[in-house]
N, C-alpha and C positions, 0 to 999 in steps of 0.2 A: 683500645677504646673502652673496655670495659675497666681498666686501670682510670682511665680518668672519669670515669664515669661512677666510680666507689667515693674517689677524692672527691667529688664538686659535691656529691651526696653527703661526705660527712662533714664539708665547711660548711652545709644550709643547715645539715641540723644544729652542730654548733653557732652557727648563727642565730638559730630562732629562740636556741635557749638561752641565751645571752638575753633577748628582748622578751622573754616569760616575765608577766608579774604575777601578783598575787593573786590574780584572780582564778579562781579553779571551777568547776564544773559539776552537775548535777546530772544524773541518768538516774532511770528506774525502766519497770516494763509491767506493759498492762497487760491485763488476761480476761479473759469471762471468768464471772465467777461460777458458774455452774461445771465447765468442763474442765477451767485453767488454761484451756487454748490460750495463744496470745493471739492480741486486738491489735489488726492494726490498720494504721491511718487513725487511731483515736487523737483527738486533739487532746491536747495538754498543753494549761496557761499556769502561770509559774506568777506569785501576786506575793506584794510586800505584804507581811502582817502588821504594820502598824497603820497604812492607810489603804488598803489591798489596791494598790497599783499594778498596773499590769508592766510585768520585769519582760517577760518573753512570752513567747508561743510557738507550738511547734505540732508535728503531728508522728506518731509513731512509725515505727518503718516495719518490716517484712516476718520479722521477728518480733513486733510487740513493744520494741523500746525506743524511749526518746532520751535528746541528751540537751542540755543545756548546757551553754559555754561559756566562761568569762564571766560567772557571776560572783556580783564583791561578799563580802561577807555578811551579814544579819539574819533575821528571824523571816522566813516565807512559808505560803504553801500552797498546794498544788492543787488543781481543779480540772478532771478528767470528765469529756464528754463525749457523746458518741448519740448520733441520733438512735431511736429507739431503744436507747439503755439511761439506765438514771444517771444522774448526775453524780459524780462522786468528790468528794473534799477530804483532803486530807489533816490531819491537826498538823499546828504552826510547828516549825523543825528549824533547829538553827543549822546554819551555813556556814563553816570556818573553814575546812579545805574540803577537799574532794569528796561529793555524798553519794550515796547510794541509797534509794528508795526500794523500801521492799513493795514486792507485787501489790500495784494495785488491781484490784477486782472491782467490776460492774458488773450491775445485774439488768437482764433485760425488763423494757415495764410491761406493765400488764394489758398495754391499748392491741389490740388483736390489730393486724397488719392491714387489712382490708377496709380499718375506720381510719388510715393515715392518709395524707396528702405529702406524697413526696415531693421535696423541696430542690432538692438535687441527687444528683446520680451518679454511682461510678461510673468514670471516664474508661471508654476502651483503651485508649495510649497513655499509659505514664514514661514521661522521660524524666529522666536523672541524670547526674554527670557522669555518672559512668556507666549506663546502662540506659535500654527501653522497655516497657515491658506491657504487653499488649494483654488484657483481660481478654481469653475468650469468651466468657461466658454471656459478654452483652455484644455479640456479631451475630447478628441472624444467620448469616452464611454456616456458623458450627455446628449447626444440627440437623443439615446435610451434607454439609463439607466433609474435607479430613485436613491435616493439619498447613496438606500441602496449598487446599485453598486460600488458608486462614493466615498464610503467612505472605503472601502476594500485597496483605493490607499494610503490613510494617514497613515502615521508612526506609529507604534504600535498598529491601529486600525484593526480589526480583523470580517467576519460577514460571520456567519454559512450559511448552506443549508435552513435553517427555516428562515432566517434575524435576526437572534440574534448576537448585536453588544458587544466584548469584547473592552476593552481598559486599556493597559498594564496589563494583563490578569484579567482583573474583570469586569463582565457585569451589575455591579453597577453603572449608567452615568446617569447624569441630560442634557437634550435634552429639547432646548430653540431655538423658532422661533423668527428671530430678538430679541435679548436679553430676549424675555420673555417667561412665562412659557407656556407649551401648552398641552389639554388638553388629544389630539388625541398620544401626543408622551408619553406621564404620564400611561396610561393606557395599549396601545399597541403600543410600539413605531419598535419591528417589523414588525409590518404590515402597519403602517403608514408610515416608510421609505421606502417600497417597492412599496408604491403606490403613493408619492410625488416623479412628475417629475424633473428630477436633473435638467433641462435645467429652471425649474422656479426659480432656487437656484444661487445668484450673486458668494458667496463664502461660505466656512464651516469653523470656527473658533473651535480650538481645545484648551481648558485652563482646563493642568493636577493639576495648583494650585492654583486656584480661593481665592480671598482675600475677606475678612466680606462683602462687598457689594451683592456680590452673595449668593443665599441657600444651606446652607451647604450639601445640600443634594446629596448623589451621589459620592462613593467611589473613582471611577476611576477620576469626576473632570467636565467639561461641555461641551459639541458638539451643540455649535450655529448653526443656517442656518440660514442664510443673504437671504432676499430674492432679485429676482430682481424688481427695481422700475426705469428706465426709468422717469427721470424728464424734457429730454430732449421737446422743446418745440415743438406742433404738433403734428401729431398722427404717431405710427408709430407701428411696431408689426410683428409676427413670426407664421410661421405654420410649423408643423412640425409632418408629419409620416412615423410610423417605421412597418416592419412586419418581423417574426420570426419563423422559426421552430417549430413546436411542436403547430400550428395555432397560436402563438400570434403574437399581435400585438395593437399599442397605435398611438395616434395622439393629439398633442397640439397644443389649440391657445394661442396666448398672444396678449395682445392690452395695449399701453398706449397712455395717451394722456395730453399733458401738457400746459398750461398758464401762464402768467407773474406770479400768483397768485395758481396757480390752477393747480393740476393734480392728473390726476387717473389709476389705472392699473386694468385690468381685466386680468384673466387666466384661461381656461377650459383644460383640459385632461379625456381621456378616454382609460381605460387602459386594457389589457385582457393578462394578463401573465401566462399566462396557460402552464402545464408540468406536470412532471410524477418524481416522486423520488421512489426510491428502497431499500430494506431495509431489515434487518436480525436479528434476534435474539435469541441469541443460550444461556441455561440454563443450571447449575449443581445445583440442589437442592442436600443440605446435611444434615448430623446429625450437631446439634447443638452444641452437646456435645462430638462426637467420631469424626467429620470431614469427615466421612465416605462417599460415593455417593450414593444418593439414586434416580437419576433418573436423567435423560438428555431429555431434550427442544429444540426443533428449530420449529423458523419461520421461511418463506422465503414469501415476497410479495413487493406490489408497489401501490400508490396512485397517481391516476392523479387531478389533482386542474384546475378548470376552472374561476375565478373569471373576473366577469368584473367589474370598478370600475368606478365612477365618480369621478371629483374630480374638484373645484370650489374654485379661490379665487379672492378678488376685496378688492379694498381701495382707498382711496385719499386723497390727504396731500392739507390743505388749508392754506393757509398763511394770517393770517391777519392783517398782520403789518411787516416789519424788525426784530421783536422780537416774535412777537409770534405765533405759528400756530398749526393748530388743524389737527389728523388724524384718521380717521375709515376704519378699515380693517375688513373683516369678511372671513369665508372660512363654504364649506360643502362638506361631503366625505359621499358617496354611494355607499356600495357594497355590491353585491350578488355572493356570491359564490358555486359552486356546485363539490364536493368532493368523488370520490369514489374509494374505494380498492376491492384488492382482495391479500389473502394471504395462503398458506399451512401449518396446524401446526401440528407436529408429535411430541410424549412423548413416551418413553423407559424407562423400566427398566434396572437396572443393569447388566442383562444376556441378555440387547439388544434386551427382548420382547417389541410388541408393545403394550402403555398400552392405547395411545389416537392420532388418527388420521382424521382430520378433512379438511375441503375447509369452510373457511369465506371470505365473502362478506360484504361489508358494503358503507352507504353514510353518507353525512354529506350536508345538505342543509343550510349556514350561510348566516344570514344579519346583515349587520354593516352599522351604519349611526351615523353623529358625525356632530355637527354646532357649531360653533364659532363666538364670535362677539365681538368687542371691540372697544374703543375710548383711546386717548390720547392726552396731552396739553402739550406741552413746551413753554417759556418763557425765556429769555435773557434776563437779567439787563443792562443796559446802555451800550447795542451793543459788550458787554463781551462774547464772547463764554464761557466762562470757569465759567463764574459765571451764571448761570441756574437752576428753577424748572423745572422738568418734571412728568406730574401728569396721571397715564393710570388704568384704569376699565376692565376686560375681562370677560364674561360667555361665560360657553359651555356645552352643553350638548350630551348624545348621547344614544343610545339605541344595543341592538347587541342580534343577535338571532341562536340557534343552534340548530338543528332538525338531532339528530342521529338516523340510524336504524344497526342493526346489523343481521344477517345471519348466521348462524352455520349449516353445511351439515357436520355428523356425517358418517365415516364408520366406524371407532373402536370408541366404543362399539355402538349396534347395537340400535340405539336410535333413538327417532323422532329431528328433525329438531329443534334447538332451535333459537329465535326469541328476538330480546332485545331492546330498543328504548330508548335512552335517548334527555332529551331534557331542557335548557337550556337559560337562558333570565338574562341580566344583562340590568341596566342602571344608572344613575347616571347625575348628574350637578358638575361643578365646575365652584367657583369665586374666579381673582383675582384683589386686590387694591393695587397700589407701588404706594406711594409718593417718591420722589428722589431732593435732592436739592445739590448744587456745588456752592463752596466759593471759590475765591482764594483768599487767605490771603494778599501775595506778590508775586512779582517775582516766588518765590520758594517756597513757599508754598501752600497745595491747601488741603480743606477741605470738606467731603462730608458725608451729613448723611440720612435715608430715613425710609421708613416703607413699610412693605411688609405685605399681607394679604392675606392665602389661608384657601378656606371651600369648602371640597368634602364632598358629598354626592355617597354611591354606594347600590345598590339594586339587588340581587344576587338569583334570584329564580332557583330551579335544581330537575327535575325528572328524576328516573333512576329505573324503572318496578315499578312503582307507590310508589314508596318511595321517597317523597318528603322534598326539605329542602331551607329553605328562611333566610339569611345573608344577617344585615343590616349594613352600616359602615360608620360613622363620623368621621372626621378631620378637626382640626380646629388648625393651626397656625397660631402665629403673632408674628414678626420680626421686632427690630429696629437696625440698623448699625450706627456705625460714623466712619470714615476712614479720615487718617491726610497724610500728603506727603510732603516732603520735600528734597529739591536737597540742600547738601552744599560739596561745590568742587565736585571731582568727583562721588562722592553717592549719592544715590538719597534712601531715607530710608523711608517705608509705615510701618502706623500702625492703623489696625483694629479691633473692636470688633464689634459682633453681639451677642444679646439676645434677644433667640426664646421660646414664652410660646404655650406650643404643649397638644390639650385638642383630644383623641380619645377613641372612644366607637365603640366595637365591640361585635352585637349582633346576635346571633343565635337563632332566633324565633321559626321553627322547622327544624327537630321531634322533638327535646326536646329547652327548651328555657335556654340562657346561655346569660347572659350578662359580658362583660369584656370591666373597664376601664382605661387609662392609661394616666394619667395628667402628665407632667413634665415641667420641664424650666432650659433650659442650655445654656451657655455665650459658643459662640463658637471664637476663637481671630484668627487674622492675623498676620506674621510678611513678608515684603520683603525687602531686602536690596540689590542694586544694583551697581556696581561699575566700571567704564568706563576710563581702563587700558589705551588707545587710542582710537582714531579716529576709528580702527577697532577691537579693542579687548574689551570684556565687560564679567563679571559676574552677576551673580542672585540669591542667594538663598531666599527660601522663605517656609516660614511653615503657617498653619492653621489646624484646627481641625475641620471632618468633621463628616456627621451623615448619618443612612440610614435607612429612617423609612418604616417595613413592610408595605404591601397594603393590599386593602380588600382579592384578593385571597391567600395571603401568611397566613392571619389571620382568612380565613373559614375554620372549622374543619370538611367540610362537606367535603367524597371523591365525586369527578367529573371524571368520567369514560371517556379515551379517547377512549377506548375500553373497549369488557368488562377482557381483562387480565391486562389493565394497567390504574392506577389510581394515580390522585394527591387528595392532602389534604392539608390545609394550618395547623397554630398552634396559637391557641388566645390567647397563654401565650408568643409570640417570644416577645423578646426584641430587639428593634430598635442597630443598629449595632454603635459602638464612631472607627471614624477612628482619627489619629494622622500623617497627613503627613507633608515630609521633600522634597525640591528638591533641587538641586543646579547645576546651566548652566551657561554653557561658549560657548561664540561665537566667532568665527573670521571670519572677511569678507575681503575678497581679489575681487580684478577683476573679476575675474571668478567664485570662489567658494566661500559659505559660509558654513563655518563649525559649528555645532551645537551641542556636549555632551551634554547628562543630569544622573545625578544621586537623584535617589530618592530612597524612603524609606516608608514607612506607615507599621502604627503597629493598630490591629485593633484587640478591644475586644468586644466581646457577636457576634463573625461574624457568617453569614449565610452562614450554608450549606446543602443541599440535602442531604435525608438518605434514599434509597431503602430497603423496608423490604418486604419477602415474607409470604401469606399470603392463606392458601391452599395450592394445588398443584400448580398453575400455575397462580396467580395473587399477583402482585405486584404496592404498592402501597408506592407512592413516596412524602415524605414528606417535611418540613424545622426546622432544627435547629439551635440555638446557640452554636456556638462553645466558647469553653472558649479563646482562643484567635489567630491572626492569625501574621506574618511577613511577611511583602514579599517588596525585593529589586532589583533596577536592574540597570541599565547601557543604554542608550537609547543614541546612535549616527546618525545624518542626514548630510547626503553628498549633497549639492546641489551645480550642477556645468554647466557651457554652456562651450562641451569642445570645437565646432566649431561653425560658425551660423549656421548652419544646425541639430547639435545635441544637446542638453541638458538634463540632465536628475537631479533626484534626489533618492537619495541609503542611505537606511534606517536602521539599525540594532539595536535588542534590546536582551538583554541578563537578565533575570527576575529570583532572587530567592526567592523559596515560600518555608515557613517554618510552619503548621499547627501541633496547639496543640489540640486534639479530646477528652481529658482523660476524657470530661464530657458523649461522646457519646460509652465510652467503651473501648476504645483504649490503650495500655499502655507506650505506648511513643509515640511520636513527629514522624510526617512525614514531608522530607525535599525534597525539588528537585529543580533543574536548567533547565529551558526552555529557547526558544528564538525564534525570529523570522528576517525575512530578507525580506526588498521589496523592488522592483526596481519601478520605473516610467523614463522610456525614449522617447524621441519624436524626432522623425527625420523630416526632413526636405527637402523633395525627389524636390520635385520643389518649385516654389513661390506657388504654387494650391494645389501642392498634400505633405499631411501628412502619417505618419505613428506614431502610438502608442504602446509599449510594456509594458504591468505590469505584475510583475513575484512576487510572494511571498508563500513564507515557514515558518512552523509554525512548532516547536520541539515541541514533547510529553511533555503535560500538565498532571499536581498532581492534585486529586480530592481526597477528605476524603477516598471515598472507592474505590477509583482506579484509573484511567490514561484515557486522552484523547492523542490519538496519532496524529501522524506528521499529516501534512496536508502540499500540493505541487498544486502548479496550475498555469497558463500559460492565459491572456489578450491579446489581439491585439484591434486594431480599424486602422481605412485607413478612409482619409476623401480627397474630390477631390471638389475645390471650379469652380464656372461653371458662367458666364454669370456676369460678373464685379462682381462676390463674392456674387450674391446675391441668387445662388440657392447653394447647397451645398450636397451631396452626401456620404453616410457615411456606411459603414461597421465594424458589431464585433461582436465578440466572446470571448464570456465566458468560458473560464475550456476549453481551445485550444483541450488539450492532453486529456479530460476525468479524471484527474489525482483526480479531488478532491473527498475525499472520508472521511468522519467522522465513525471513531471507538471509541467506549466507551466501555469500562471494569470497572466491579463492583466485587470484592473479600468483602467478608463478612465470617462470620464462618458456615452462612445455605444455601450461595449462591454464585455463582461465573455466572458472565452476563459477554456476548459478543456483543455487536449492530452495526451495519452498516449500513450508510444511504448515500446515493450521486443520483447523478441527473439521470435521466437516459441516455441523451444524454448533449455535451454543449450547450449551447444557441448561436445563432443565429441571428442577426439584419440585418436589408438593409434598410436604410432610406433615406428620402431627405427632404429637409429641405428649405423656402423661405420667404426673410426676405425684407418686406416693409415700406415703409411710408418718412416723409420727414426728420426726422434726423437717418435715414440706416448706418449704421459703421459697416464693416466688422471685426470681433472679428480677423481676421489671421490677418488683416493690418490696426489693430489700432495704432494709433503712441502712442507708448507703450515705456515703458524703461527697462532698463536690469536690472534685477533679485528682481521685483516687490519693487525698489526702498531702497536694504537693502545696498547694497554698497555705500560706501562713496566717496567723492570726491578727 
C-alpha cells in the first residue's frame, strides 16, 4: 500500500508541474511595530499600480504571513490594515517571479480604547481545512472553568462525568502543550485537564489529520493548548476568583513581564473542585450455556471528591539576536485528594429471595505530583522566517499515590464485618529531544525534516490484602520525518513520510515474574492535497496512517481493584492498534458565515476494546483487547455565523458510522450503528458590558462491543458584566443548567447483562470576579479585533 501510495504521489506532482505557468506568488509577514510580534488575521489587499485595482485579499495566518498566489507579472502594492492600527501602504514593487515582502510593521493609533465602537469581534471557533481552533479567551465559562470545561464547546469533542475526552467518538487523542508532548497529559490527561486553568490557555487547536511531522500517535488526531504568553512590554497581569456550590472554589494569578529582549510569564492556581456523583448498578448473572437467570444485582450509592490542587507554571523567552532566541518553561502540579463513598448492595435469587444484603463505606486518600522542565532554541537563516532550526529538550517526572480502604457492614448472611485496603504507588520519568529544521526551496516550495525522541520509564507497585504486584515498563522511540509542499496554480500538494523504530519491555516482577518484549519499526506516510476553487471556496483532502501504542497500565496483567466488586487489568500481549485515515473538507466563506463539511473515514486493525467478564458471584473484572478490525465514518458540519452585532454563534453537527468486527472475541457477526451529535455555542450581546453565553449539546446512543452508551443532553450558560473601564469583570455559570446529563452504560454478554448510571449530583455553580492590571491592560470585550477571526476574504 504504501508502494503505491509514493507512485500515485509522484504522477500528481509530476502532473501539476506539467500544468504550472507562469504565474508565481507573493508572501510577506506582518508584525507590530513596537514589539515585532507578528499580526495576525491582518487583512492584506494586494492593488495594481497603474489603476490600484484590487488583484487580491487575504488575511494573515498564525504566524503573521500572507501569501498571494498566481499573480501575473507587473508593477503593485500592498495595503495592510488592522482595526485599531494605522493604515500601512507600501511603495509600488514590481512583480516578475516569486517575491518576498520584507516585514511589514503597523503601529497602533492614538484613539484610547474606551472612545471606540467595536464593529466586529473575534469569533470563538475558527475552522480551517485542516484544523479548528477555539479562542478561549472570549468563553465566559474560562474564567471559572479549566480546560476540561472549555473543550465540551469544540465540535465533535465530547468529556464525560469523570473528564474522559472522546473525539469523533474515539478517546484515542494525542494532547500537546504548545506543540509539544506532555508528560502530565500522556499519563492522566483526565485529570490534568481538569485541573489546568482554561483562562491560562490563549487558544486550543484541533488537528483530526495531522501530517508526518506530528507522532502518529492517537487515533482521533491532536488537541494542542496554546498557552498564554503576554510579550507585551512592562509588567502586567490578572487575578482571578471563583466560588461554587458543593464548597468549591479556585483562584489564579498570572504575571508577565516584558523587555526589548526579554520576557517572562509566571502562573499560580489553586484549585478545589469538590462534588458528589451518583451512581447505580444493576446485574443479571446467567447460565453460560442455557441463558437462563441466575440471580439479580443492584447497587445504589454516591462519592464525594474533595481535591485541592496546586498548580504552577513559569518561562521566558530570550532573544538574542533578530534571529535567534532561547526559551525555558517549566510547570508543577500538586494534588491531594480525599475521596469517600457510601453505597447499598442487595443480591436475589430468582424467586426474589434475598441471598446478599450489605451498607459499604469506603475512602480513597490520593496524591499526585508531576514536574516539568524544558528548554528550547530557534534560529532564523538570513532574517527568513520560513527557513529555520528549532531545537527543544523536556524531562518530567511524577510520582502518584492511592491509599484505599474498604468497609463491608454485612446483614444477610449474618457475618462479621469485612475489611479490605488497597494501596497503590506509580511513578515514572519521561524525556523528550525534537530537532526541527525548514527550507524553503522557492516561492512555492517548502521543505521540512526533523527527529523526535521519546524514553518513558513507569514503576507500578500494588497491594490488595497483602497480595502484592510490581510492573516495570520501558519505551523507547525514535522518529525521523521529511515533509515537501508545494503550491502550483490553484493546489497546493503535501507530502510526508515518518519512520518510527519503537523498542518496549514490559515487565512483571511479582507475584510471578513475566517479561514481554516488543521491538518494531514502521514507515507511517502523509498525503494533503488542497485546492482553492475561489477567493472563498477551497477543498482539502488528506490521508495519513496512524498508530496507538498501549500504556503501562493497558499492558499490566495485574488486577487493581477500584473496589473490591470491580476491577481492571491490563494485557501484555495487546498489540499497539494501525489506524488508516481519510478526511476530505470544503469551506465556504461569505460576510457573515463560514461553512465547513468534513467527511472522513478510518479503518482500524488489532483495535482496542474493553471486555467485562464476571467472575464469582458479584465481581467483575474489566479488561483490554484487540479487536480484529474496526470501521467507522461520518459526516462533520460547522456553521459559524455573526447573524447581528449583538449575536453570533457557532452550530456543529456530526453524524458517525461505527462498524466493529469482534469474531476474535467470540462474536459471530459484525456490529454496526449510526450515532451523532449536535452543539451549539451562542453569545449575545445584551449591552457594550454585559454578555450572555449558551452551549447546548447532544450526544446519540453510542455501539460498544458488548453494548451501548446512551444519549446524553445538557444545557451551559455563563453572564459576564465588565465594571470599572473593563478592568474588573464579574462572571456567572452553570454547568448541566437542567440536571439533565446523565451516563448509562449496558453490557449484554451470554453470563451477563450490566446497567450503570452515573451523573453529578447537583449542576455546578460559579460566581467570580476577575481584575486585570499593569501597563499594557487590553480589555479582551474591546479589543480592536476583526470579524470572524480573520477567515473571510476581502
Amino acid at each position: 500500500m504504501v508502494r503505491c501510495f509514493l507512485f500515485s504521489s509522484v504522477i500528481l506532482i509530476t502532473g501539476f508541474n506539467m500544468l504550472a505557468q507562469t504565474k508565481q506568488s507573493i508572501t510577506g509577514e506582518v508584525v507590530e511595530f513596537e514589539t515585532g510580534e507578528p499580526m495576525q488575521y491582518a487583512n492584506v489587499v494586494l492593488s495594481k499600480d497603474i489603476d490600484s485595482t484590487l488583484v487580491a485579499g487575504t488575511v494573515t495566518d498564525l504566524d503573521g504571513k500572507f501569501h498571494f498566489k498566481n499573480i501575473n507579472e507587473g508593477k503593485y502594492y500592498i495595503t495592510v490594515s488592522f482595526i485599531g492600527f494605522e493604515k500601512h501602504q507600501t511603495p509600488v514593487f514590481r512583480h516578475k517571479t516569486n517575491t518576498k515582502i520584507n516585514k511589514l510593521a503597523i503601529k497602533k493609533t492614538s484613539i484610547l480604547l474606551d472612545e471606540v465602537n467595536i464593529a466586529g469581534e473575534k469569533s470563538t471557533l475558527v475552522t480551517t481545512l485542516d484544523k479548528k481552533i477555539y479562542n478561549v479567551g472570549k468563553d465566559i465559562i474560562s474564567e471559572s472553568g479549566s480546560v476540561s470545561d472549555i473543550l465540551q464547546n469544540i465540535p465533535s469533542v465530547s468529556v464525560d462525568v469523570n473528564g474522559n475526552v472522546t473525539l469523533r467518538g474515539t478517546s484515542n487523542i494525542t494532547f500537546l502543550i504548545n506543540g509539544n508532548p506532555s508528560s502530565r497529559l500522556r499519563r492522566n490527561a483526565p485529570l490534568a485537564l481538569q485541573q489546568i486553568p482554561a483562562y491560562t490557555i490563549e487558544r486550543i487547536e484541533v488537528i483530526t489529520n495531522p501530517s508526518a511531522k506530528y507522532s502518529p500517535e492517537g487515533i482521533g488526531g491532536i488537541i494542542n493548548l496554546v498557552q498564554r504568553k503576554d510579550s507585551e512590554k512592562g509588567m502586567n497581569g490578572q487575578i482571578i476568583g471563583n466560588i461554587g456550590n458543593e464548597k468549591r472554589y479556585n483562584t489564579n494569578l498570572i504575571l508577565n513581564y516584558g523587555q526589548e529582549d526579554f520576557s517572562t510569564f509566571l502562573s499560580y492556581s489553586l484549585r478545589h473542585p469538590s462534588g458528589a456523583i451518583v451512581y447505580s448498578d444493576e446485574r443479571i448473572k446467567k447460565d453460560l450455556t442455557t441463558g437462563q437467570k441466575l440471580s439479580f444485582y443492584n447497587e445504589n450509592g454516591s462519592t464525594t471528591t474533595k481535591p485541592l490542587a496546586h498548580v504552577f507554571d513559569a518561562g521566558m523567552i530570550y532573544q538574542l539576536d533578530p534571529r535567534s532566541s532561547f526559551e525555558f518553561s517549566g510547570n508543577y502540579f500538586l494534588q491531594n485528594s480525599f475521596h469517600q463513598g457510601f453505597s447499598d448492595i442487595n443480591e436475589f435469587d430468582v424467586q426474589n429471595q434475598p441471598l446478599t444484603s450489605l451498607h459499604s463505606e469506603n475512602t480513597n486518600d490520593e496524591l499526585e505530583s508531576e514536574g516539568e522542565g524544558g528548554a528550547s532554541f530557534e534560529h532564523i537563516f538570513d532574517g527568513n522566517v520560513d527557513h529555520n532550526l528549532v531545537i527543544e529538550a523536556e524531562y518530567a517526572s511524577y510520582y502518584e499515590r492511592e491509599d484505599l480502604n474498604f468497609e463491608e457492614y454485612y446483614t444477610i448472611p449474618e457475618v462479621e464485618n469485612i475489611s479490605q485496603q488497597i494501596f497503590v504507588k506509580k511513578s515514572g520519568n519521561q524525556i523528550d529531544l525534537i530537532s526541527e529544521y525548514a527550507l524553503p526551496v522557492d516561492g512555492d516550495t517548502e521543505f521540512e525534516a526533523g527527529y523526535s525522541g521519546e524514553f518513558i520509564n513507569d514503576d507500578i507497585f500494588y497491594i490488595n490484602n497483602q497480595l502484592a504486584g510490581t510492573f516495570l515498563f520501558d519505551q523507547n522511540v525514535h522518529g525521523i520525518y521529511a515533509l515537501v509542499s508545494k503550491d502550483i496554480e490553484n493546489y497546493n500538494i503535501e507530502l510526508g513520510l515518518r519512520a518510527e523504530q519503537t523498542f518496549i519491555t514490559s515487565n512483571l516482577v511479582e507475584p510471578t515474574f513475566s517479561l514481554t518484549k516488543n521491538d518494531y519499526f514502521k514507515l507511517y506516510p502523509s498525503f494533503r492535497l488542497s485546492y482553492e476553487l475561489d477567493e472563498s471556496q477551497n477543498f482539502n483532502f488528506s490521508y495519513s496512517k496512524r498508530v496507538n501504542r498501549p500504556d503501562a497500565d493497558q499492558l499490566n496483567p495485574f488486577p487493581e481493584f477500584t473496589d473490591p466488586r470491580n476491577a481492571e487489568s491490563g494485557n501484555p500481549e495487546l498489540r499497539p492498534e494501525q489506524i488508516h485515515s481519510l478526511e476530505l473538507t470544503y469551506q465556504k466563506i461569505s460576510e457573515s458565515i463560514t461553512f465547513t463539511p468534513s467527511l472522513f473515514y478510518r479503518y482500524t486493525y488489532d483495535s482496542f476494546t474493553t471486555v467485562s467478564n464476571l467472575y464469582g458471584d458479584s465481581t467483575i473484572i474489566t479488561t483490554i483487547e484487540n479487536l480484529s478490525n474496526q470501521k467507522s465514518a461520518g459526516l462533520e458540519t460547522i456553521l459559524s455565523a455573526k447573524v447581528q452585532k449583538w449575536w453570533d454563534f457557532d452550530l456543529s453537527g456530526s453524524l458517525f458510522y461505527n462498524e466493529i468486527d469482534a469474531t476474535n472475541l467470540g462474536y459471530s457477526q459484525n456490529k454496526s450503528t449510526t450515532s451523532g451529535m449536535v452543539e451549539l455555542y451562542s453569545l449575545f450581546k445584551i449591552t457594550r458590558k454585559t454578555f450572555l453565553q449558551l452551549n447546548l449539546s447532544y450526544e446519540s446512543p453510542v455501539l460498544t462491543p458488548q453494548g451501548q452508551k446512551e444519549a446524553i443532553f445538557y444545557v451551559n450558560i455563563g453572564l459576564k458584566q465588565l465594571l470599572f473601564y473593563d478592568q474588573i469583570s464579574l462572571t456567572f455559570t452553570v454547568s448541566d443548567l437542567f440536571g439533565t446529563y446523565k451516563e448509562r452504560m449496558t453490557v449484554n454478554t451470554p453470563d451477563l447483562n450490566q446497567e450503570t448510571k452515573l451523573y453529578r449530583k447537583e449542576p455546578v455553580f460559579y460566581l467570580g470576579i476577575s481584575w486585570r492590571f499593569g501597563e499594557s491592560y487590553q480589555s479582551d470585550e474591546n479589543e480592536l479585533e476583526f470579524e470572524s477571526e480573520g477567515l473571510r476574504k476581502l
